[in-house]
C-alpha positions as CSV (number, residue, x, y, z in Angstrom):
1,X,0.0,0.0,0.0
2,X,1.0,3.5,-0.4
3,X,1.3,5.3,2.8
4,X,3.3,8.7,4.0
5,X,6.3,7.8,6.8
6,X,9.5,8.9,8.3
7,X,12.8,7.3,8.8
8,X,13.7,10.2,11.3
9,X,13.1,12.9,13.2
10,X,12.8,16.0,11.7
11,X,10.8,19.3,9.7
12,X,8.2,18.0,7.0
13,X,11.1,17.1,4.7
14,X,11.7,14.2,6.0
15,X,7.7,12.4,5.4
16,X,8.0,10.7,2.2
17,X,5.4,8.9,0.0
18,X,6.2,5.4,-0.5
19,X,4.9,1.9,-0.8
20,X,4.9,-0.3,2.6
21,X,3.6,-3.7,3.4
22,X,-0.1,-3.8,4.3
23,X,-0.7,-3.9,7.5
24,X,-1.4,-6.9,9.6
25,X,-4.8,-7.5,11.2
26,X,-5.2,-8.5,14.8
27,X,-7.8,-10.6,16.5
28,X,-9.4,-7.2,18.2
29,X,-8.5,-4.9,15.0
30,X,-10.3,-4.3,11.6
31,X,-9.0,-3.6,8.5
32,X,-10.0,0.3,7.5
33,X,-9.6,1.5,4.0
34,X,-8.6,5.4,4.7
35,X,-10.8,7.7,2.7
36,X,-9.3,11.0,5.5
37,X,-6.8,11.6,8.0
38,X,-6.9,14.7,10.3
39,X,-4.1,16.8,11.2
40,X,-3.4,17.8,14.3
41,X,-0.7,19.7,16.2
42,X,0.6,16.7,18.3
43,X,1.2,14.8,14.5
44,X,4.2,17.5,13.7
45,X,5.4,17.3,17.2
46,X,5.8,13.2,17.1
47,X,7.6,14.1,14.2
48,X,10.0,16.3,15.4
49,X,10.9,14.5,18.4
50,X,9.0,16.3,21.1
51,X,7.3,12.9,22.7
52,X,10.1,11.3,22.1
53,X,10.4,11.1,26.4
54,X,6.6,9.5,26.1
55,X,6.2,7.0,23.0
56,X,8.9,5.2,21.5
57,X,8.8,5.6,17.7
58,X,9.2,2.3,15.7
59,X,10.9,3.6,12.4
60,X,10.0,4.0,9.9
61,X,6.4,5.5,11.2
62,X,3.4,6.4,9.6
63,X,2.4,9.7,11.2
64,X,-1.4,10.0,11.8
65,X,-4.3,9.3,14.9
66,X,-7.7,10.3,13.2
67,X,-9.0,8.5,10.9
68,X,-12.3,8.2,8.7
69,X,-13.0,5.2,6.2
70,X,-14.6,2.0,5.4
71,X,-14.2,-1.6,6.8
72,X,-13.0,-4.1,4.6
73,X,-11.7,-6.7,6.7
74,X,-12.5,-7.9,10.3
75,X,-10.5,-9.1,12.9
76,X,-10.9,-12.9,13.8
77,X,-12.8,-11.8,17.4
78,X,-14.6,-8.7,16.2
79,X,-18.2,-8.6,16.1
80,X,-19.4,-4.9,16.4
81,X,-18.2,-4.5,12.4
82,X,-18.7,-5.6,9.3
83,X,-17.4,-5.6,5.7
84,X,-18.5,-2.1,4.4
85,X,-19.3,-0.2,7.8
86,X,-18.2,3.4,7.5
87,X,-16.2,4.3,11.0
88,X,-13.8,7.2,12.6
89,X,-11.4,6.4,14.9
90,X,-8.6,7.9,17.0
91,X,-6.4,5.4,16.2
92,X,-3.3,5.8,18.8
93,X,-1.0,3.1,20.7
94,X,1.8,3.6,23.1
95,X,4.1,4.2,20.1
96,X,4.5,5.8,17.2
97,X,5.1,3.6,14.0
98,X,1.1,2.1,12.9
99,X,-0.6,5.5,11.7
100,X,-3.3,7.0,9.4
101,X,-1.7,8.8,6.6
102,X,-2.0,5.4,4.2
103,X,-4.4,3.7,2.0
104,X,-5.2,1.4,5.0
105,X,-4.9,1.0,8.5
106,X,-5.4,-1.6,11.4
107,X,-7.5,0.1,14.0
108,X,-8.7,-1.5,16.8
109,X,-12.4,-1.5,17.8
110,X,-11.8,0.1,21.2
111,X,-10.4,3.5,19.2
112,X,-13.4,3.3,16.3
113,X,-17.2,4.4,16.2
114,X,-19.6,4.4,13.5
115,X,-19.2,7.4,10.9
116,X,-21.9,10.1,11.8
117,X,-24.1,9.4,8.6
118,X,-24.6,13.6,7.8
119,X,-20.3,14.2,7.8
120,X,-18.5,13.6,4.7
121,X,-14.8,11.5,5.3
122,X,-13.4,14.9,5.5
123,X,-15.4,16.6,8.0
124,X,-15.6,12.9,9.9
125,X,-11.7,12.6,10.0
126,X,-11.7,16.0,12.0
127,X,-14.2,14.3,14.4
128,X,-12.0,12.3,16.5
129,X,-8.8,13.6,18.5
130,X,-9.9,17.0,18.6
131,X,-13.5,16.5,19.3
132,X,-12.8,13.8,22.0
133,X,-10.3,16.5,23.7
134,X,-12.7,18.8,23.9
135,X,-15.3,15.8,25.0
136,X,-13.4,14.3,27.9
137,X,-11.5,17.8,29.2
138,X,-14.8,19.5,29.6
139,X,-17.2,16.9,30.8
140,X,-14.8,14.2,32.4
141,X,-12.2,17.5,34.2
142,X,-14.0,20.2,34.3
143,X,-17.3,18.4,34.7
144,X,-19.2,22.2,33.3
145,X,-22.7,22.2,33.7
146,X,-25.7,24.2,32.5
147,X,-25.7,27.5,33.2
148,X,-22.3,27.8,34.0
149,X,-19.8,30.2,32.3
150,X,-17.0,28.6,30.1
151,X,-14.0,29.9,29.0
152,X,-12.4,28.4,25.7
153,X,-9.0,29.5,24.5
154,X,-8.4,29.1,21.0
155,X,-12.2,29.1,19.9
156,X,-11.8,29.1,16.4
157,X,-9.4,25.5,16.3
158,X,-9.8,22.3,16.1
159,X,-10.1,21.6,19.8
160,X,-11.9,25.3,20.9
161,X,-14.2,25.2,17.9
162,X,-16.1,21.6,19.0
163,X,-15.7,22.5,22.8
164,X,-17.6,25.5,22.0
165,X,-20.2,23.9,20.5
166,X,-20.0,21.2,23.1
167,X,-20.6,23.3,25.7
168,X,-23.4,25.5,24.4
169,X,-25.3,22.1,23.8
170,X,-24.7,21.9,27.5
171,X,-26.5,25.0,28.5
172,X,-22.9,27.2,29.4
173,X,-22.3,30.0,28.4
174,X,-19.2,30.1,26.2
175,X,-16.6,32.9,25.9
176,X,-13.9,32.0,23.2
177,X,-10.3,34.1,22.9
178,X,-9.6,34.3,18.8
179,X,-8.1,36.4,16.3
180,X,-10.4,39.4,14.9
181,X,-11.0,37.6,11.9
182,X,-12.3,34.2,13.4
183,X,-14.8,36.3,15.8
184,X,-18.0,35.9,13.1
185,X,-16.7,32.2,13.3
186,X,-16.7,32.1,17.2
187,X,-20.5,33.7,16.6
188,X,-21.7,31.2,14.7
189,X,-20.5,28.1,17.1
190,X,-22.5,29.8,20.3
191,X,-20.0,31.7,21.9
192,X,-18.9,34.9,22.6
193,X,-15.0,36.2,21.1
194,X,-12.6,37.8,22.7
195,X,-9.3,38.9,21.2
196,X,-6.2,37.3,23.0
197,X,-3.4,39.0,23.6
198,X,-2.9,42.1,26.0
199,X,-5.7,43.2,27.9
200,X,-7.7,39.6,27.8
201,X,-7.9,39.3,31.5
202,X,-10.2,42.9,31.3
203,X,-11.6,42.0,28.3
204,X,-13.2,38.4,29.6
205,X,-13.9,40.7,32.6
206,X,-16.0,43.2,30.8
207,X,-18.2,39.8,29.8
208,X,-17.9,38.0,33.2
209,X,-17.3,40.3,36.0
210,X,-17.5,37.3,39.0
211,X,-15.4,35.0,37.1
212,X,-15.6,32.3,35.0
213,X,-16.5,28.9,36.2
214,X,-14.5,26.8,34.4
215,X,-11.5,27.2,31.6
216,X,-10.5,25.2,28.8
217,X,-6.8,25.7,27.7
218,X,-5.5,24.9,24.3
219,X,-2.6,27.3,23.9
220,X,-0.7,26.7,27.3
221,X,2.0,29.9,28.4
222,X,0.6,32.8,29.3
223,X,-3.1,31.7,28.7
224,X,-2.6,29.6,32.2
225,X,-1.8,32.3,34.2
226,X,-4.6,35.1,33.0
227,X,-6.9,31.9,32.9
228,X,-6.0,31.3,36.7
229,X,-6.3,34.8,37.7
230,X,-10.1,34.7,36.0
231,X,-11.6,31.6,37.9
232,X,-14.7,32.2,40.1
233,X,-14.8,31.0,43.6
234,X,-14.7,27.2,42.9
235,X,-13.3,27.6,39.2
236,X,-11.8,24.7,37.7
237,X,-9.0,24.9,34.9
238,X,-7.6,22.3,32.5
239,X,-4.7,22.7,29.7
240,X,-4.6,20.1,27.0
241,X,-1.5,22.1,25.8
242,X,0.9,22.6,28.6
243,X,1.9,20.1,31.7
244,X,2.9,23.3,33.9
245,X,-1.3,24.2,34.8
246,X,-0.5,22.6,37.6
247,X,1.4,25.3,38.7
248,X,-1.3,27.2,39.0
249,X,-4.1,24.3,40.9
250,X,-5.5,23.3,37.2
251,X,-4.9,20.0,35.5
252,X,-3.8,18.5,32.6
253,X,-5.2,16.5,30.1
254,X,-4.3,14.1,27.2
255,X,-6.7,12.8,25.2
256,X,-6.9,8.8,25.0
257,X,-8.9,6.4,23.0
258,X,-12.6,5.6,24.3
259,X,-15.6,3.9,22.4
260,X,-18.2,5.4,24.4
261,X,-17.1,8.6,24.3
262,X,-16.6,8.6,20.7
263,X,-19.7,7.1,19.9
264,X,-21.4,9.8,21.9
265,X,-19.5,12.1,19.9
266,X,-20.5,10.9,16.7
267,X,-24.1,10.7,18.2
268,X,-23.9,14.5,18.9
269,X,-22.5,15.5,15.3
270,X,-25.6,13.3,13.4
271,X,-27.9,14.7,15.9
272,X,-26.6,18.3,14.4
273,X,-25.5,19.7,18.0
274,X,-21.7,19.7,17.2
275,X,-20.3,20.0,13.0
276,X,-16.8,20.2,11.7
277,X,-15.1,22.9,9.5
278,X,-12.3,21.6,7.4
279,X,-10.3,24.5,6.4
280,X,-8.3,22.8,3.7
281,X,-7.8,19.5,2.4
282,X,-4.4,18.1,0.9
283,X,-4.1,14.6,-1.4
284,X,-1.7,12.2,0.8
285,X,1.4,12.7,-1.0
286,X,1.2,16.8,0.0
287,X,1.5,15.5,3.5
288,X,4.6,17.6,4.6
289,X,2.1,20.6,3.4
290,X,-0.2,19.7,5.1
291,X,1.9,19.5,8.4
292,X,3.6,23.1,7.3
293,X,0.3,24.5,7.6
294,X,-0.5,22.9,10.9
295,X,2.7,24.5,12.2
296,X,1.6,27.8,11.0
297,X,-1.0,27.8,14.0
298,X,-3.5,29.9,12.7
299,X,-6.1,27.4,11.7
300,X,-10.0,28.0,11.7
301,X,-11.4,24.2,12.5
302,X,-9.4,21.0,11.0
303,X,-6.6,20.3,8.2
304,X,-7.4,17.0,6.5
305,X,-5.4,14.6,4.3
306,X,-7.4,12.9,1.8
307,X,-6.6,9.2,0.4
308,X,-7.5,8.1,-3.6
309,X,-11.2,6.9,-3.4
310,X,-10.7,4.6,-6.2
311,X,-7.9,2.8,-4.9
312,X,-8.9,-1.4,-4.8
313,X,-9.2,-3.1,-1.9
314,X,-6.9,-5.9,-1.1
């Protein structure tokens, strides 16, 4: 199969397009043909050696966590799919080396959930790691209820753009730190903007002046300490981005792989209460574009890397 990999670590020169054996399928796996792939920050960082202290990487490795596609082969002990069955998954192990940016993958079940029936590949293969961050930070950590006041940094990403819209569904009031020209965006999702940067902490005051109840990092630094500084009584704080919250009595979250929860999830996006925006879509072999615009940090919703649709099955 044709899949994207890297034999080091390194910038987005070193991904490659190349042919690779396909992969092997376990007793507890199924076979996925990849129609999407998400991008997300944490795929550049494995690449450059930043989580190198966390998950060994098994060169060469096929960069890659989300996933959206079709079944075409199931394990020898799964029953939940079937030949055909459209699914997303957030397809991570304890090392790098097995990922999505290839014409097929091995997922196992326990990362998959049915394909929301109203999201194209592209919009499902954003679904996943971002939306599950946002899933399990605000409802498993910060546990926000209805009626409470939410703060979401980078609204208009991948992350802050479904945790907004995860926690208006809630019944919170959502105020969301972006760039000027992501506020209409921000709108649209439920919440309120804010422009980051100087002044924020008097700006989400002039919105909340008690505090909010709960905060919702995804940019890490500075963010943690104005976030801290704008808690309630009783305010919680989590960072997805940055280990040192902490510091400052909040805590920090990594996504990981759940079934339920992403079955919810899916639930929540055919149900219409949460929706994807894919910015921009790149063929496989413009992966290392792909990644260069990732790094660029200024995305409105999901990057996605699309596979041929006509490719055969094995």
């Amino acid at each position: 199969m044709k899949a994207i990999s890297y034999a080091r670590y390194g910038g987005p020169e070193v991904l490659e397009l190349g042919e690779t054996r396909d992969p092997k399928v376990g007793p507890d796996s199924v076979l996925v043909k990849v129609r999407a792939a998400a991008v997300n920050p944490v795929d550049w960082k494995c690449r450059e050696g930043y989580l190198d202290g966390v998950l060994d990487a098994v060169f060469p490795v096929i960069p890659g966590w989300d996933v959206s596609g079709v079944v075409v082969q199931p394990g020898v002990a799964v029953a939940e799919y079937a030949v055909g069955d459209e699914v997303i998954g957030y397809v991570r192990e304890d090392f790098l080396s097995r990922g999505t940016f290839a014409e097929y993958v091995a997922a196992p079940v326990r990362t998959l959930a049915r394909k929301p029936r109203n999201l194209s590949f592209e919009e499902a293969a954003g679904l996943p790691l971002a939306g599950l961050t946002a899933y399990q930070a605000l409802y498993k950590v910060l546990e926000i209820k209805r009626g409470e006041t939410v703060l979401v940094h980078a609204a208009a990403g991948g992350v802050g753009s479904l945790a907004v819209q995860l926690a208006v569904h809630t019944g919170a009031r959502v105020i969301g730190t972006a760039s000027e020209r992501n506020h209409d965006f921000v709108r649209e999702l439920g919440g309120e903007p804010v422009t980051y940067g100087e002044g924020l902490a008097e700006r989400v005051r002039g919105l909340a002046p008690e505090g909010v109840d709960a905060v919702l990092d995804t940019v890490g630094g500075d963010a943690l300490k104005v976030s801290a500084n704008l808690l309630a009584p009783e305010g919680r704080l989590t960072s997805t981005a940055d280990p040192e919250v902490v510091s400052y009595a909040g805590r920090y979250h990594f996504v990981r792989p759940d079934h339920q929860d992403l079955t919810h999830l899916a639930e929540l996006a055919e149900a219409g209460a949460v929706g994807v925006h894919v910015s921009e879509t790149f063929p496989l072999e413009r992966a290392a574009d792909a990644h260069r615009r990732s790094q660029e940090g200024r995305t409105r919703g999901k990057i996605v890397v699309t596979v041929d649709r006509e490719q055969e099955t094995p």
